[in-house]
C-alpha positions as CSV (number, residue, x, y, z in Angstrom):
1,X,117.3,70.7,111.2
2,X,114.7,73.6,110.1
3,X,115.8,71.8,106.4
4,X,114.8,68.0,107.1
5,X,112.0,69.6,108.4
6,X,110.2,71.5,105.3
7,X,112.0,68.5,103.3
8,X,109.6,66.0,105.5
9,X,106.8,68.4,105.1
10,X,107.1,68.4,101.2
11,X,107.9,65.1,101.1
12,X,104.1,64.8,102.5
13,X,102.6,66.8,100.3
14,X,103.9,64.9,97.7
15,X,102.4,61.9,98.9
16,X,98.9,63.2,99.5
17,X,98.9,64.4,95.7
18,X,100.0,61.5,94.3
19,X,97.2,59.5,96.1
20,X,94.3,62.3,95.8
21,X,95.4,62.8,92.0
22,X,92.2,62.3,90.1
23,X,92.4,59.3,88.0
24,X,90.1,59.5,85.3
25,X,91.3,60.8,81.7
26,X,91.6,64.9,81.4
27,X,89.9,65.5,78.5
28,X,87.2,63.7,80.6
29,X,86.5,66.6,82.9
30,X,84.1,69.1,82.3
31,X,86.6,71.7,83.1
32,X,88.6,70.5,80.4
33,X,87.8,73.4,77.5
34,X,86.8,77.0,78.2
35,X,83.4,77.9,78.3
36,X,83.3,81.0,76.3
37,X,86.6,80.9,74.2
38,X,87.3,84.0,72.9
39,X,91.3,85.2,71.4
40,X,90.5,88.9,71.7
41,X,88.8,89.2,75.1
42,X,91.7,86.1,76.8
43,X,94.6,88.6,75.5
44,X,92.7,91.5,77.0
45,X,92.1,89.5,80.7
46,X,95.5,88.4,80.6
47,X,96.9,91.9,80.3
48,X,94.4,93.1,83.1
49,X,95.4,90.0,85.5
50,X,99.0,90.8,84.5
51,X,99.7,94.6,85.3
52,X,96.7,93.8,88.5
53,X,99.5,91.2,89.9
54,X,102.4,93.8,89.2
55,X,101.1,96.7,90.8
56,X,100.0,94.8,93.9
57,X,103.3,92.9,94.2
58,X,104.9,96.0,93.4
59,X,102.9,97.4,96.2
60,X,104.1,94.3,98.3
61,X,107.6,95.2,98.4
62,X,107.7,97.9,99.7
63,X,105.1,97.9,102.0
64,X,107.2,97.2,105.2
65,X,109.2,100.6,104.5
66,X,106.4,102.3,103.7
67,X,104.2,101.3,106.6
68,X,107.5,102.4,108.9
69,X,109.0,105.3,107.8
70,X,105.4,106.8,106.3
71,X,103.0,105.2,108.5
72,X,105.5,105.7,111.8
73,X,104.5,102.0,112.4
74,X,106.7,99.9,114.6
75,X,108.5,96.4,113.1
76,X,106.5,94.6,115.5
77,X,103.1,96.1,114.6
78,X,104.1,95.8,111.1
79,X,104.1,92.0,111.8
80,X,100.7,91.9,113.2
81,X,99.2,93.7,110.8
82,X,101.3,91.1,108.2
83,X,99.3,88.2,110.5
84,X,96.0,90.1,109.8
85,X,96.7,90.2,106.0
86,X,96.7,86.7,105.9
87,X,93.4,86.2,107.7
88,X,91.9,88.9,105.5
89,X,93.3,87.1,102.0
90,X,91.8,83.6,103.6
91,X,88.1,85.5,104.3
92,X,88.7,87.3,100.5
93,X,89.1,84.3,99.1
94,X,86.1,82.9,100.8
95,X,83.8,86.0,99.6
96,X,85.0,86.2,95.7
97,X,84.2,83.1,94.9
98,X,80.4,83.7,95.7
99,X,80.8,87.2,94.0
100,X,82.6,85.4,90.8
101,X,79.6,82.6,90.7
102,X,77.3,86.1,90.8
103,X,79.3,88.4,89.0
104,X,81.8,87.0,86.4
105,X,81.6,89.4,83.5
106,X,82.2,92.5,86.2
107,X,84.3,90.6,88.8
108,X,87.2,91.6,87.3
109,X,87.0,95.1,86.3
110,X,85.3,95.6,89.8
111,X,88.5,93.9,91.8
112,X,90.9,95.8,90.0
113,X,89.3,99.1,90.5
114,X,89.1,98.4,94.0
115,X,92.5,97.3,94.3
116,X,93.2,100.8,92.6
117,X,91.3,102.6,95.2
118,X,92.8,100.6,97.9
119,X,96.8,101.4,97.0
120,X,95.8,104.8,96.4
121,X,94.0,105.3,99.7
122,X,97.2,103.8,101.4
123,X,99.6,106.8,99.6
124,X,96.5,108.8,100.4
125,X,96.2,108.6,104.6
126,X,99.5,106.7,105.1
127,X,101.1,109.1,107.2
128,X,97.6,108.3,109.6
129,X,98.8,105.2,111.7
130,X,95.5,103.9,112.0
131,X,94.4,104.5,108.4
132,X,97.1,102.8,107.5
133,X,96.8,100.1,109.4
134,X,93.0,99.7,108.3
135,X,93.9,99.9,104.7
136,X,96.9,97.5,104.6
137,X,95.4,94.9,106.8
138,X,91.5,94.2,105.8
139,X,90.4,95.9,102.5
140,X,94.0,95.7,100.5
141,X,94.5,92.0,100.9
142,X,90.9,91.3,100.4
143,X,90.8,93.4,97.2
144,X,93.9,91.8,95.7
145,X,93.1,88.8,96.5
146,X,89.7,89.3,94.4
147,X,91.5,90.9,91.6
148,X,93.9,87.7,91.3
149,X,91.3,85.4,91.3
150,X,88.7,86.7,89.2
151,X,91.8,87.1,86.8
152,X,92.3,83.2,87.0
153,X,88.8,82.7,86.3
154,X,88.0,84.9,83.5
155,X,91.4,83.6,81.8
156,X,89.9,79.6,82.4
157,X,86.6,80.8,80.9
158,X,88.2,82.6,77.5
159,X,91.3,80.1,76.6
160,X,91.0,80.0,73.2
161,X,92.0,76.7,73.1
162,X,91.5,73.8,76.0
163,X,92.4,74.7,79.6
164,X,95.1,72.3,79.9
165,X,98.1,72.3,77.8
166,X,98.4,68.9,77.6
167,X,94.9,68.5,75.5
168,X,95.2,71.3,73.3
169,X,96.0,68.5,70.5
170,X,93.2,66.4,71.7
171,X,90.0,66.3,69.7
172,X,87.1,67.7,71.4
């Protein structure tokens, strides 16, 4: 049963995008080609983005053990902490896009410091339930969450070439 179920609910999904699914012609959009195209500075965003998104999801995996046999946190507290992480990437998301309207050309290098700070205040005061309860639930998620998408950005803003692969053969 728990199958036919997510099989109904994508099934849905599927259906709402095909019937919110722009219409108009891509190469239409404004959003179509970068803003500021630039080979050297893309390549140096994407590597950013990229070890950024390792290290967190890194970080990720072994959170869990780290938070219990470090931390001394139980399995269920470990799961309400996991319920605040996702609260705290929701409100994250909310704040870094008014930061990344504000801020783009230091969002990212900002985000990812932060991040930085954040995993190494967790191996810092870990062992300190509360600390590391603080750390992994509100700042950490709210930091990655900032690196990630500042990455996104700063990579749709430097594409050398037009945002979507289907137009990069389409004149401009």
């Amino acid at each position: 049963m728990p199958i036919a179920l997510l099989a109904a609910l994508g099934l849905v999904s599927l259906v709402t995008i095909a019937v919110l699914l722009p219409t108009s012609r891509p190469e239409e959009e404004p959003a179509a080609y970068a803003t500021s195209p630039d080979v050297r500075r893309f390549g140096t965003v994407l590597a950013a983005g990229a070890l950024s998104a390792t290290g967190a999801f890194t970080g990720y995996t072994y959170i869990v053990t780290f938070l219990g046999d470090v931390g001394g946190l139980s399995p269920s507290t470990v799961s309400v902490l996991f319920a605040i992480f996702g609260v705290a990437c929701l409100a994250g998301v909310s704040i870094t896009g008014a930061f990344l309207d504000r801020f783009p050309q230091s969002a990212l290098a900002i985000a990812v410091a932060t991040q930085a700070v954040g995993m190494l205040g967790l191996y810092a005061f870990g062992a300190h339930q509360v600390a590391a309860a603080v750390r992994c639930s509100w700042p950490l998620r709210t930091q990655c969450c900032t690196a990630h998408r500042a990455a996104r950005t700063s990579l749709w803003r430097r594409t050398p070439a037009a945002t979507t692969p289907a137009l990069r053969r389409a004149p401009r």
